[in-house]
C-alpha positions in Angstrom: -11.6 2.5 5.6 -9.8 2.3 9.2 -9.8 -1.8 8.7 -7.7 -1.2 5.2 -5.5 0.8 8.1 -5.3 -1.8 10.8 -5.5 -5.2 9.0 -1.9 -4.9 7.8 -0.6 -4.0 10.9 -2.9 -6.7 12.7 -1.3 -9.4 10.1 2.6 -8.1 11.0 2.1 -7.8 14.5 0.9 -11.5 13.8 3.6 -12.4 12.5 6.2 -11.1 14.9 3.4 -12.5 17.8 4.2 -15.7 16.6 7.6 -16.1 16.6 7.5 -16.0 20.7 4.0 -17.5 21.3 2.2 -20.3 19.9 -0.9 -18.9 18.0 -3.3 -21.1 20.2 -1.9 -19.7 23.3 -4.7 -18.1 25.5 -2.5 -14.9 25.5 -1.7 -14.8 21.5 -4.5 -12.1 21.3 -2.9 -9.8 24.0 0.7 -10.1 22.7 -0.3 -9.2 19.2 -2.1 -6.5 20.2 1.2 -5.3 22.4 2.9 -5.9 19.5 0.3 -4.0 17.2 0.6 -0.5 19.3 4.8 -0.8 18.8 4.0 -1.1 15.4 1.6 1.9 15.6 3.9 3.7 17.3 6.9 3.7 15.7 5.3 4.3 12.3 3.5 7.7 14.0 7.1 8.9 15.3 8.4 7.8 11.4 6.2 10.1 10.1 6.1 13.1 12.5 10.2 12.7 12.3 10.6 12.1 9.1 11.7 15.4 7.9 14.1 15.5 10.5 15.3 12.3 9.2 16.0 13.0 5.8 17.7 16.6 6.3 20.2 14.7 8.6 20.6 12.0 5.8 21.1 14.2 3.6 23.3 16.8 5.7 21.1 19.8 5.1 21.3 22.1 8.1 18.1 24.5 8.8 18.5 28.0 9.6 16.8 29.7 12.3 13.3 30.5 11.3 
């Protein structure tokens, strides 16, 4: 279940990887895996913000709760 997770983020971060270092570079392995926890990371603070997000989008204001 967690590789149905990873393996798409593991194939971008590939991707991306490769456009600044050859794939059979001895460090390809630790860039994508740099690359990999940006990914991660920006798609956790997407979700935990993404309420925020779309209020301000859409120009709802919250009250005090």
């Amino acid at each position: 279940m967690l590789n149905w997770l990873l393996r798409p983020i593991m194939i971008v971060a590939a991707a991306i990887a490769a456009w600044f270092v050859a794939r059979d570079a001895v460090n390809f392995t630790l860039i994508e895996t740099v690359v990999a926890l940006f990914l991660v990371t920006g798609l956790v603070a997407a979700a935990a913000l993404w309420e925020t997000f779309s209020d301000w989008r859409s120009g709802r204001k919250k009250g005090p709760r």
